[in-house]
LOSEDREN-401176 format. One record per residue (C-alpha): x, y, z. Coordinates in Angstrom, 3 decimals. Layout:
REM residues N
ATOM          x          y          z
ATOM          X          Y          Z
...
***
This chain:
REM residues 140
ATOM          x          y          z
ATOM      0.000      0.000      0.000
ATOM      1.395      3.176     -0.667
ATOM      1.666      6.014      1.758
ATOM      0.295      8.475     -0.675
ATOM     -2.964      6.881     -0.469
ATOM     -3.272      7.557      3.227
ATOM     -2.660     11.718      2.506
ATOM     -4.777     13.985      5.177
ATOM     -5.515     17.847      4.395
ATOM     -2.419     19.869      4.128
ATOM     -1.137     22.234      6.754
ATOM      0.354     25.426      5.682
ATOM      3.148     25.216      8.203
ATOM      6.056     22.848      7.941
ATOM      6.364     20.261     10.830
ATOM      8.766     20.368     13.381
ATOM     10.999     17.512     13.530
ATOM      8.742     14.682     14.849
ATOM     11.722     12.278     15.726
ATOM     12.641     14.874     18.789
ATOM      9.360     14.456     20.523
ATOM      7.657     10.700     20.513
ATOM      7.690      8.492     23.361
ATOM      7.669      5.514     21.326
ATOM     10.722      3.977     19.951
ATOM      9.412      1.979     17.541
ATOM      7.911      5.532     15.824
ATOM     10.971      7.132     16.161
ATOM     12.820      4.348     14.136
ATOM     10.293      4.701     11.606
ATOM     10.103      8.362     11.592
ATOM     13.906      8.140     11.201
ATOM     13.898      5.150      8.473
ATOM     11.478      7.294      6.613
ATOM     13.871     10.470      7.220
ATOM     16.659      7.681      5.512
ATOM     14.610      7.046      2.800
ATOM     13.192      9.823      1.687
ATOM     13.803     10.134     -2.059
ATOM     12.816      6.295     -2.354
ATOM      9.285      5.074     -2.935
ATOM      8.321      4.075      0.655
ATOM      5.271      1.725      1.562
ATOM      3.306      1.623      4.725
ATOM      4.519     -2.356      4.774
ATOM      7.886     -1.011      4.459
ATOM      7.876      1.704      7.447
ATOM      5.809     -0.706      9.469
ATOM      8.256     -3.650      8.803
ATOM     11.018     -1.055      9.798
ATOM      9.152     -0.210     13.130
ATOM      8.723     -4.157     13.627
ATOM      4.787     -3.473     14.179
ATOM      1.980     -4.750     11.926
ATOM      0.441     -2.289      9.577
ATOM     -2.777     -2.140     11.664
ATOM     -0.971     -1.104     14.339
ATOM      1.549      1.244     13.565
ATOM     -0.986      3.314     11.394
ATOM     -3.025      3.825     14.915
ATOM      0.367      4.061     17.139
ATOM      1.785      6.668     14.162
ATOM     -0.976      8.891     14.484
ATOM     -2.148      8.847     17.797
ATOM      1.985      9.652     18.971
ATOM      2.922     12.617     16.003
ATOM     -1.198     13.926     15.525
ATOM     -0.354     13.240     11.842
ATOM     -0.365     10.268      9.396
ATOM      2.566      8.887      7.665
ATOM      1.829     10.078      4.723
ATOM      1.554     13.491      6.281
ATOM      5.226     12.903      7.750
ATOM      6.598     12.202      5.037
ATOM      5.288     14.940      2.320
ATOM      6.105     17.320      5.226
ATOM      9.493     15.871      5.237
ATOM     10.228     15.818      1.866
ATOM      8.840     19.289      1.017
ATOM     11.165     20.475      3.860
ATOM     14.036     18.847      2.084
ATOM     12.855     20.457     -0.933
ATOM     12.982     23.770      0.713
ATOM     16.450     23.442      2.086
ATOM     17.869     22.668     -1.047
ATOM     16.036     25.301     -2.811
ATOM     18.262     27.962     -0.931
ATOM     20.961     26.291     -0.206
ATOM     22.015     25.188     -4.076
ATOM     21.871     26.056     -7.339
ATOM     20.274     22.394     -7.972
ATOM     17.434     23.001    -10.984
ATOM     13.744     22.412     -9.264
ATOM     13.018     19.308    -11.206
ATOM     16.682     17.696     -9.962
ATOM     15.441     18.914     -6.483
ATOM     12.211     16.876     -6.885
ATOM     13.928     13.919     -7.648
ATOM     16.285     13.948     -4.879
ATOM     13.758     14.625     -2.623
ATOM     11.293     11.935     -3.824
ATOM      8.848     13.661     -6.008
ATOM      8.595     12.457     -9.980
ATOM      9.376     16.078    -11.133
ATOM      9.009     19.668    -11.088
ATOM      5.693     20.053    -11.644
ATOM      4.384     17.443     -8.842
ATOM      6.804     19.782     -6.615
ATOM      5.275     22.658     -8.224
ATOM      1.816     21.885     -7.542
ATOM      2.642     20.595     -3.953
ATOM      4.195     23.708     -3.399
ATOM      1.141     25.968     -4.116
ATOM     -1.200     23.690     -2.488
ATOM      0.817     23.725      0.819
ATOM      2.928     27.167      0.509
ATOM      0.843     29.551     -1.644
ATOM      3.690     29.898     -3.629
ATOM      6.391     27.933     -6.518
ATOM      9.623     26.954     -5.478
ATOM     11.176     28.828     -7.832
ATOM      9.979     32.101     -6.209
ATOM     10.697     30.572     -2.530
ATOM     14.202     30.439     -4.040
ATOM     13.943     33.494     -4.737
ATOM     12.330     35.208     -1.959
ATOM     14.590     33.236      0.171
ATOM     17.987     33.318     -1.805
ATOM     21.169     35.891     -0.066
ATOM     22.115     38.952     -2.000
ATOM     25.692     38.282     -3.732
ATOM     28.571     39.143     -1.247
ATOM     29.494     42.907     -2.049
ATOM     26.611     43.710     -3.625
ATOM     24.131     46.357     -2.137
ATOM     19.699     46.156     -2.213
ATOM     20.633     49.868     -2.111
ATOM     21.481     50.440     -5.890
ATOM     23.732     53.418     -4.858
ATOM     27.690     53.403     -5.389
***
């Protein structure tokens, strides 16, 4: 079964990093084999198999521990991925997407309007350092 069957509504915030606060270390090792895998295909059996929990189970356990599902996680996680590398490289968006699990830049593209309100190539943008030496001022 794949996870992106199981997608919820999307938040317009980006998670915090689940791993840091669960009780349970069986979803911390699957949050974190999930973190491992992230530009892979991943499968509920997989993540489950991971957690050493049956699929039943660690759907409830996942979501009653992080208040999201996995699928949640893990287009949360990989959209955050996305964003780092946005402005931290000069990576093209669809290369991004790829690394970061999507099939392209326009699945990223439309996951980034749906959940930002905005394309990652204007994050980039908005987000992206002025040169070194150079001034927003335009004076001399």
């Amino acid at each position: 079964m794949s996870l992106s069957t199981h997608q919820a509504a999307p938040s317009s915030e980006m998670p915090e990093t689940v791993a840091e606060r669960l009780p349970s270390s069986n979803i911390q090792i699957a949050v974190r084999w999930m973190d491992a895998n992230i530009a892979s295909p991943i499968s509920i059996d997989a993540v489950a198999d991971a957690a050493a929990m049956s699929q039943r189970n660690f759907l409830r356990r996942f979501r009653k521990e992080t208040g999201m599902t996995p699928s949640d996680y893990l287009l949360r996680a990989r959209l955050n991925l996305c964003c780092r590398l946005l402005v931290e490289t000069r990576l093209p968006v669809d290369k991004i997407a790829r690394r970061c699990g999507f099939s392209g830049g326009a699945q990223l593209a439309k996951l980034f309007r749906k959940s930002l309100s905005t394309t990652p190539t204007a994050y980039r943008e908005a987000l992206k350092a002025p040169p070194v030496g150079k001034s927003s001022s335009g004076g001399t």
